[in-house]
MIDRENDREN-381426 format. One line per 3 residues: number of its first residue (from 1); their letters; for each residue x, y, z of C-alpha. Coordinates in steps of 0.1 Angstrom, whole numbers, plus 5000, padded with zeros to 4 digits. Layout:
NUM> A> X,Y,Z  ... $
//
This chain:
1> XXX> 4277,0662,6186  4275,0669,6150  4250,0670,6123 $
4> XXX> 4257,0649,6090  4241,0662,6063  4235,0632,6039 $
7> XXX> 4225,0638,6000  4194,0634,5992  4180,0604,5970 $
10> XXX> 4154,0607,5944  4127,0582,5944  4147,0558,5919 $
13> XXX> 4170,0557,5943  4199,0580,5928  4220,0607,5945 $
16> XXX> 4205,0645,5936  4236,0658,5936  4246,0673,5903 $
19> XXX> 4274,0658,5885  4299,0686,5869  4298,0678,5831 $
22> XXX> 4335,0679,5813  4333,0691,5780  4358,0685,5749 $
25> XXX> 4387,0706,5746  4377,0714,5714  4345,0732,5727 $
28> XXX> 4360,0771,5738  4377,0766,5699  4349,0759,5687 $
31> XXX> 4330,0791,5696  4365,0812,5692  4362,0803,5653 $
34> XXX> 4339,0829,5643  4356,0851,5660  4395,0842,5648 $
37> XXX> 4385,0836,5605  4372,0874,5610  4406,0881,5627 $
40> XXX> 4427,0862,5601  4410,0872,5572  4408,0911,5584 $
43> XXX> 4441,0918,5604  4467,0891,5601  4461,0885,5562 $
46> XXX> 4467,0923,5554  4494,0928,5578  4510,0900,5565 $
49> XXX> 4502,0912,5524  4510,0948,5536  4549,0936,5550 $
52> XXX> 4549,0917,5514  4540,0946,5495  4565,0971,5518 $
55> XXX> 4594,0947,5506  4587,0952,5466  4585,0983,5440 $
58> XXX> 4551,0979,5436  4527,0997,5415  4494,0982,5410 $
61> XXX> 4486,0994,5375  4521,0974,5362  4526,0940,5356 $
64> XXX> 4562,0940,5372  4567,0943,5410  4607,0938,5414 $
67> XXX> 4616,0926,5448  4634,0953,5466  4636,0942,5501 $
70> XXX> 4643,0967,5525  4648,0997,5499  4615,1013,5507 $
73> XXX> 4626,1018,5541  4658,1027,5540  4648,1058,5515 $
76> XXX> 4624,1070,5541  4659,1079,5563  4677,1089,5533 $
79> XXX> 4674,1127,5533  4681,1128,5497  4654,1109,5483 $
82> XXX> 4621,1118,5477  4599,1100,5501  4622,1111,5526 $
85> XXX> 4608,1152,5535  4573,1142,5526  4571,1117,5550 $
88> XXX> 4586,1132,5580  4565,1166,5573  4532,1145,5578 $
91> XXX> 4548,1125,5606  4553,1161,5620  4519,1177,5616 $
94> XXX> 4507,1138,5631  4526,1150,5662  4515,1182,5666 $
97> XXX> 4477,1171,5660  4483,1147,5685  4496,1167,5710 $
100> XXX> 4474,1191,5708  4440,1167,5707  4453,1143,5737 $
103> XXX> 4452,1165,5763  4415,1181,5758  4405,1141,5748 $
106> XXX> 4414,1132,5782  4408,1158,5809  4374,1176,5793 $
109> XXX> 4356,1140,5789  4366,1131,5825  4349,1166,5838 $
112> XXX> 4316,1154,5817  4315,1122,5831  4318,1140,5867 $
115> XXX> 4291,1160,5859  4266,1133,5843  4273,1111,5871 $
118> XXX> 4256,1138,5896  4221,1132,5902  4202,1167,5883 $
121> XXX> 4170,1168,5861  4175,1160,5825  4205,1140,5831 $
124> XXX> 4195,1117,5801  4191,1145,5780  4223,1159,5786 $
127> XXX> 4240,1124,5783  4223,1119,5747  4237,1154,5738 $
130> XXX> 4272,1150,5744  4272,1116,5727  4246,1123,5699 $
133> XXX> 4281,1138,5679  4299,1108,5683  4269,1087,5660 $
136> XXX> 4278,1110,5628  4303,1097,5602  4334,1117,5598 $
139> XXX> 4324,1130,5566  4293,1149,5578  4312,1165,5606 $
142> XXX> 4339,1174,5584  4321,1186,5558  4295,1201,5584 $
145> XXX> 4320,1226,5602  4342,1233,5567  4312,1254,5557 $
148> XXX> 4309,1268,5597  4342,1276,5593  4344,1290,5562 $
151> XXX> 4361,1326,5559  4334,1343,5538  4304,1324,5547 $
154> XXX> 4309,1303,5574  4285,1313,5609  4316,1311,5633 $
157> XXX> 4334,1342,5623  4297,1360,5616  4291,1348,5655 $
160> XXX> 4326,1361,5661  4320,1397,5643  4287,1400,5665 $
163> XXX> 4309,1396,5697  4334,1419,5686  4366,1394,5679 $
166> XXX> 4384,1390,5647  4358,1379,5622  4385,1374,5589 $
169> XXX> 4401,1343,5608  4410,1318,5577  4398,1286,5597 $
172> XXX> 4411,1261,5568  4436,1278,5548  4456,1290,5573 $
175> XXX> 4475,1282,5610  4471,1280,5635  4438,1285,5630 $
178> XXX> 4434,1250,5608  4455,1233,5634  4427,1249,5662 $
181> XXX> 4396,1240,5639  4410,1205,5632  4413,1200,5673 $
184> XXX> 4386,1214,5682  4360,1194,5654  4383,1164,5668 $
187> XXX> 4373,1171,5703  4336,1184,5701  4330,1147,5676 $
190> XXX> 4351,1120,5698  4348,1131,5737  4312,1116,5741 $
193> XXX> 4328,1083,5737  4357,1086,5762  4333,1105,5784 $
196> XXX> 4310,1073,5785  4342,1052,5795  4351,1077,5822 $
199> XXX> 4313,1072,5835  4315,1033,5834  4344,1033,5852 $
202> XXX> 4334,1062,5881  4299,1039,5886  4324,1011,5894 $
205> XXX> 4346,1034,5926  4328,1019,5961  4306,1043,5971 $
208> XXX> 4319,1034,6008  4356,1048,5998  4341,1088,5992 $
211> XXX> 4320,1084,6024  4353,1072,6046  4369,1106,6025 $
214> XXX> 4339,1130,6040  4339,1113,6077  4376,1122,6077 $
217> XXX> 4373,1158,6062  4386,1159,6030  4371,1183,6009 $
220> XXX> 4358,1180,5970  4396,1181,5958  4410,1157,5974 $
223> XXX> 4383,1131,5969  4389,1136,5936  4425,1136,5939 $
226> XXX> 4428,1101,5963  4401,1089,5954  4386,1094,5920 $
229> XXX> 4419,1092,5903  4430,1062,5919  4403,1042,5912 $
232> XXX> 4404,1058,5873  4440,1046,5866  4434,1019,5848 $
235> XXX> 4409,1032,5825  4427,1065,5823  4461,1038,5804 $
238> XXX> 4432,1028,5786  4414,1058,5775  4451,1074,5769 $
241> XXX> 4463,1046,5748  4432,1044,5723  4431,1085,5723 $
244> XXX> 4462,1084,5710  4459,1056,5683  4430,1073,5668 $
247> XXX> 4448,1109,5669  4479,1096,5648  4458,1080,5626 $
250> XXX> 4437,1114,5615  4430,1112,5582  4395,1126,5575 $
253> XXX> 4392,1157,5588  4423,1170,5575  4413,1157,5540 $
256> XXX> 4379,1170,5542  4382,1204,5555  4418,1219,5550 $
259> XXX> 4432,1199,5522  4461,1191,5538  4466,1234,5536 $
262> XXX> 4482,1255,5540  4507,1243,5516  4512,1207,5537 $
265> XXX> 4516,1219,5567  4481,1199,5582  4487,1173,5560 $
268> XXX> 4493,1140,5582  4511,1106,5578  4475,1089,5569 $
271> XXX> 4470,1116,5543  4508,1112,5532  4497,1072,5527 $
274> XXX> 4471,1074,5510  4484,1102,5488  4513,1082,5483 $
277> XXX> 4496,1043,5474  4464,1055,5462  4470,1084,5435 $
280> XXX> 4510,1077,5432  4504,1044,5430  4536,1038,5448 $
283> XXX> 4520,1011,5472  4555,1000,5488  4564,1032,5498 $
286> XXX> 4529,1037,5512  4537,1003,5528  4572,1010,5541 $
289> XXX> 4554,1043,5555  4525,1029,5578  4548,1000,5592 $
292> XXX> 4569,1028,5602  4539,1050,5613  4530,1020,5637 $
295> XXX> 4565,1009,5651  4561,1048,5666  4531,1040,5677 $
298> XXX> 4536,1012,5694  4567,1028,5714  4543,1050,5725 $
301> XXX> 4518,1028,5735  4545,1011,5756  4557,1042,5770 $
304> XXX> 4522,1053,5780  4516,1020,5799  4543,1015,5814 $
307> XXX> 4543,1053,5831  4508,1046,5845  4517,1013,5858 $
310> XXX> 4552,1025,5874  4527,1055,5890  4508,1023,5906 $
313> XXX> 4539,1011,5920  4547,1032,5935  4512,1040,5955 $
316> X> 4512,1006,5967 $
//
């Protein structure tokens, strides 16, 4: 024999059960609006402008723009013209800063987050310290470690002479110390950020999959190799993707404390840009130049997440 269960009646007589309300279509548009003016106005308007502006000879300070179509670009792959060796040096030194900031950006924030996920005293305190950097501007950290790592004046190679080292190390003016300061500022301002990602996404790995590793003997390694990993992966496409986005697109640091110097060699495709559109006022070259600038970067954004997702492929 079975129960039925019958709804019950308010005094006026009508079912309690709650009706499900169907909204107009126009509602989730309607809160998306806000949200996709800011989008249009912001992104898709200067895209569009910038692609406009790529495809002329424009200078801002004349009256005449000529149409050019695609003669901006095709100079920037025509060794004998005079966008062409500018542009690939900064392209060069934006590859080289980027692969030498990646790599710390990703595997030094990761060991943070492991360590401020243990429970220890002051665990707040150290959060708040690795992240306090990441609140500054980019010209007070620039202009902050410029004077630190100034030649004459500057406390690192005073700190260095103490210890014994080389104390006459040219941070700015010279490589590969500039190409060590500018990575190392880069890594010391921006890895509280990732770091806070990492620790988001280690909070989120069940608890219950590191106490199955212990029960069946696996030591601290391999946790963190079948375990920790694993469950990182998708943040790590993440993490990798945005880290390096915001390393191609160094522009501050290099402009604030070498000057581009020596000669051009730390002088990267931002700093080429803006050198280029702003005080040549050759604005579709500069145009031409960051379309370019992000066609790389968006092969590279493709490559990096389609290697992580081929990697989870092939674990399930």
């Amino acid at each position: 024999m079975t129960a039925t269960i019958l709804p019950t009646r308010r005094p006026d007589g009508f079912s309690a059960r709650p009706r499900g309300r169907r909204g107009s279509p126009l509602t989730p548009w309607l809160f998306l609006t806000p949200y996709l003016v800011l989008f249009t106005v912001f992104v898709i308007v200067p895209v569009v402008f910038g692609m406009w502006i790529s495809l002329h000879a424009w200078d801002f300070t004349l009256p005449r723009r000529p149409f050019v179509g695609f003669d901006n670009y095709a100079k920037l792959f025509d060794p004998s013209s005079s966008t062409f060796e500018p542009f690939w040096a900064s392209m060069r030194a934006t590859g080289i800063f980027t692969v030498l900031s990646v790599p710390p950006l990703l595997i030094i924030p990761l060991a943070i987050a492991l360590i401020m996920r243990a429970n220890f005293p002051g665990r707040n305190l150290f959060r708040a310290i690795y992240f306090a950097p990441y609140v500054l501007g980019v010209a007070v950290v620039a202009v902050l470690w410029r004077y630190l790592l100034d030649n004459n004046i500057g406390l690192v190679n005073y700190y260095l002479g103490q210890l014994g080292l080389p104390d006459d190390i040219a941070w700015t003016t010279s490589t590969p110390g500039a190409w060590v300061a500018l990575v190392w500022v880069t890594v010391w301002w921006t890895l509280g950020f990732n770091a806070v990602i990492y620790l988001a996404a280690l909070q989120d790995i069940p608890a219950e999959l590191y106490e199955a590793a212990k029960v069946d003997g696996a030591s601290a390694w391999s946790q963190f190799i079948h375990v920790t990993l694993p469950g990182l992966r998708p943040i790590l496409s993440f993490i990798a993707v945005i880290t390096l986005i915001a390393s191609a697109n160094m522009f501050g640091q290099s402009y604030l404390m070498t000057q581009g110097a020596p000669g051009r060699e730390t002088r990267t495709a931002i700093y080429q840009i803006t050198e280029t559109g702003l005080r040549g006022f050759r604005m579709g070259d500069a145009s031409a130049m960051s379309f370019v600038l992000t066609f790389v970067l968006v092969i590279l954004s493709a490559i990096v997440f389609i290697a992580f997702r081929q990697k989870r492929e092939e674990r399930a």
